[in-house]
N, C-alpha and C positions, 0 to 999 in steps of 0.2 A: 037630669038623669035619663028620660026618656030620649032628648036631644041625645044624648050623647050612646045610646043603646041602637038607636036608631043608624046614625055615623056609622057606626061597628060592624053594623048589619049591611049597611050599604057597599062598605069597603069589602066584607065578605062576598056579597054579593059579585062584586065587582071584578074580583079575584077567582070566583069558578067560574064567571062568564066569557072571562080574558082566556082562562088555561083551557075552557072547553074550544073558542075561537083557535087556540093556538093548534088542538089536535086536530083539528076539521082541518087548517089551512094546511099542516101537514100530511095528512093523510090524502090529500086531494093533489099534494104537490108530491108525493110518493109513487116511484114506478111502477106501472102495472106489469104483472107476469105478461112477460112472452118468451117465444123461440129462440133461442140462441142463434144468433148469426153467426158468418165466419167469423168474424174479429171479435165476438164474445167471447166462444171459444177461445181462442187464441188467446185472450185477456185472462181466463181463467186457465189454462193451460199455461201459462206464463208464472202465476199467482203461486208463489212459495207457502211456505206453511205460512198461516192466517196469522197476523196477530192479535187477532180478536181472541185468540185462545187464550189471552192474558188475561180476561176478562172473570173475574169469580164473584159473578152478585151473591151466591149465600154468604158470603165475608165481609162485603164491602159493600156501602150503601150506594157511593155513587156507580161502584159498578154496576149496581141494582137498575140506576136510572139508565145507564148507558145503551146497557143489553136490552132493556126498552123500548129506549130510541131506535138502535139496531134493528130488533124484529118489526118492531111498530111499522118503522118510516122504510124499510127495503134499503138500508144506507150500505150494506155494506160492501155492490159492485164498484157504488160511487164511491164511494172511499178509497178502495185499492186502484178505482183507476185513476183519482186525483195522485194517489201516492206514485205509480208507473210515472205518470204524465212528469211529476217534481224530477223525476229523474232514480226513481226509489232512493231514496239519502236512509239510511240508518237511521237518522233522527230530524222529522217526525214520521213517526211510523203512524199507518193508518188508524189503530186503536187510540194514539196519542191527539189525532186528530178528530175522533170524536171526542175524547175529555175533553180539548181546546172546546168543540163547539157548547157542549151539556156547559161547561164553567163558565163561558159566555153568557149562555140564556138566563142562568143563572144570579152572575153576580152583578154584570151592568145593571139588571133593572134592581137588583137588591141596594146599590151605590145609591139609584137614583131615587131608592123609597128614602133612604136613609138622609137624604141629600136636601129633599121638598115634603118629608116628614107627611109620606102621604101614599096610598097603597096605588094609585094611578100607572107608574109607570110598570107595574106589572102586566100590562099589554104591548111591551114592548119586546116581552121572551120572543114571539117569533122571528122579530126582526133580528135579534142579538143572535139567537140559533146559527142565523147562515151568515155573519159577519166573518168569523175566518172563513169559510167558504169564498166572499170575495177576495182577502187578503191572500190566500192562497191561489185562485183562478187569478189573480195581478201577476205573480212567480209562473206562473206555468206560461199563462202569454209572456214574458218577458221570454222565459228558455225557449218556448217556440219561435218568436223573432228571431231569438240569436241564433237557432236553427237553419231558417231560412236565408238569415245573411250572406251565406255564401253556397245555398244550396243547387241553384242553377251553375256555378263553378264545379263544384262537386262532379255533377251528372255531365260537363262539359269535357271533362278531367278524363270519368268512367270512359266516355263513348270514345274518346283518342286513345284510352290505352287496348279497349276493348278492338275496337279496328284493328290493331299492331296484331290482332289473334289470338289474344288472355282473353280469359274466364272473367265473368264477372265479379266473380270474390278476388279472385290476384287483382281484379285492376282495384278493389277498394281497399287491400293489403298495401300495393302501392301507395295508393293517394293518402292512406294513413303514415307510412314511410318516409315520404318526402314530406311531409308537414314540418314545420317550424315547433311550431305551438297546436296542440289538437284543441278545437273543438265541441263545442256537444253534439255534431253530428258525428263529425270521427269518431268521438268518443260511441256513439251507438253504433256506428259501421263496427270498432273493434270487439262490443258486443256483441253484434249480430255474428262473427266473424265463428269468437269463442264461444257459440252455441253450437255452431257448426260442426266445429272441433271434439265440443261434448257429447254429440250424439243427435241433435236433433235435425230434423228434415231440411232442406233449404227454405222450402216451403215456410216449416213451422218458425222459424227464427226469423224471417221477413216479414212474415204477421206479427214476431214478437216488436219488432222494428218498429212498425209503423202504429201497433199500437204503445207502445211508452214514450213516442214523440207525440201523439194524436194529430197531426199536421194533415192537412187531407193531399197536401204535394207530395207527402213524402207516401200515404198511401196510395197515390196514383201510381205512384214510380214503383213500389212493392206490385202494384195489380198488372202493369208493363213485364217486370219483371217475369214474373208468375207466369203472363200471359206468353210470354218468349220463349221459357223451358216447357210449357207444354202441347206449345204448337209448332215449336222449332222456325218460331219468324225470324227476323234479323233483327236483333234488339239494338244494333249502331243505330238505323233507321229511327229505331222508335226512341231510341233517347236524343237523337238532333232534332227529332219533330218536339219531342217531351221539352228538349231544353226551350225552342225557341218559345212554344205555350207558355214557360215560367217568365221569360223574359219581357214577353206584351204583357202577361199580367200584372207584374212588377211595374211597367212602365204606367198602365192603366188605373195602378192604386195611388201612383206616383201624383199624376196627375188628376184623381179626384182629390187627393190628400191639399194639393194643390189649388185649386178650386173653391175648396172650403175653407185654407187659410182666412182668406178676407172678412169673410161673414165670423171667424172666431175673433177677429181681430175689433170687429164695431164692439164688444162688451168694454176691454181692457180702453179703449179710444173715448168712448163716452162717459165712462168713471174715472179715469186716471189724467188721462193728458187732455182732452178738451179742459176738465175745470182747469189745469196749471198754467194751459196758454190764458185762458183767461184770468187766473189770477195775476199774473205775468202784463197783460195789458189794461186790464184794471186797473192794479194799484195801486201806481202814482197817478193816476187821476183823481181816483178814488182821497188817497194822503193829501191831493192839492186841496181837493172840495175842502175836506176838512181841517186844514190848518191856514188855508186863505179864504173859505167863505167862496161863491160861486164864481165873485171875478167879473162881475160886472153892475 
């Protein structure tokens, strides 16, 4: 009885040590207050109505835990600007993206109590917390590659039609125009386009730009831009210097991506194909020894 009162206690124990660990590692990993920058600004100047207003903890328990989370951890810039970055899709909206992560923390470690009949894996909440976190930051790199696939084309595009003497918006009207198939950049050029349209600043809708791509090329090209309407430089100049910049880089990732092939390559060489050549010249040797004896 003692044995087993004992157990009890320890698993208790074990379980406010785990969830006190879990608020310290969050709290410590939670943004501090500062300034607003320009591209914060702009980030919440972009931000529609919140959908955290769906949130009604005196109703709902989990919403109880979420609003928690929210105020607790400072999650909810990050959240809207992981939603901006997906490209805002309807679904998952950012509040949808805190349930995912609270029913993560949640249920994996409850699977795995359930699973090894043992309160242990409840120190695994904090890790399960930011599991969609990375499943989601995977989606947003992948949208930003496909961004930049053809984004030094883009700006190569702008600067020839801008030369001919258009504006910078007709030449990205154009390059939307002649397109085949758009894009997720086109697709933000014809956002940015229809902000314009709606009212807001050139200014403000190239902030909106460059923050819902987060792409830092594509914020360079916004800060060119910017820097051209308010100083009246030649922005041709500065997008062939801007493009040929994209192009060594491009070439420079090229070539460390390059580089580092070989050395990813000794894992899959040393577990896969080294033992098959050897099993391969082994064994019929190996078959002789044993079914003739050594042979001499």
């Amino acid at each position: 009885m003692n044995s087993v009162l004992f157990t009890v206690g320890l698993n208790v124990l074990l379980a406010v040590g785990a969830f006190a660990v879990f608020l310290t590692i969050l709290g410590l990993l939670a943004p501090k207050e500062k300034k607003d920058n320009l591209m914060d600004v702009s980030v919440q100047q972009f931000k529609s109505t919140s959908s955290f207003a769906r949130l009604k903890p005196e109703e709902k328990f989990m919403d109880r835990i979420a609003v928690f989370c929210l105020r607790t951890f400072k999650l909810e810039n990050s959240l809207e600007e992981m939603h901006m970055q997906l490209g805002s899709p309807d679904n998952p909206q950012p509040v949808d993206i805190l349930y995912t992560k609270v029913i993560a923390a949640l249920a994996i470690p409850a699977g795995m109590m359930l699973l090894f009949q043992s309160i242990w894996p409840v120190i695994f909440v904090p890790l399960c917390f930011y599991v969609p976190d990375v499943l989601i930051k995977s989606k947003i790199q992948k949208r930003q590659a496909e961004i930049l696939g053809n984004f030094s084309t883009t700006v190569d595009l702008a600067a020839l039609i801008i030369e001919s003497g258009l504006d910078y918006l007709t030449a990205f009207e154009r390059i939307i125009k002649i397109a085949k198939e758009k894009t997720i950049l086109e697709e933000e050029l014809e956002q940015t386009i229809n902000e314009i349209k709606l009212g807001y600043s050139r200014r403000e809708a190239l902030e909106h730009f460059a923050a819902r791509t987060g792409v830092q090329e594509v914020r360079s090209l916004v800060g060119l831009i910017i820097q051209s309407d308010e100083l009246g430089t030649s922005l041709v100049d500065l997008l062939r210097n801007f493009s040929t910049d994209l192009r060594s880089r491009r070439l420079n990732r090229a070539e460390k991506l390059a580089a580092q092939a070989s050395t990813k390559m000794l894992f899959p060489l040393f577990m896969f194909i080294f033992p098959t050549i050897f099993i391969l010249i082994l064994a019929p040797m190996i078959m002789g020894l044993i079914q003739g004896g050594m042979g001499f």
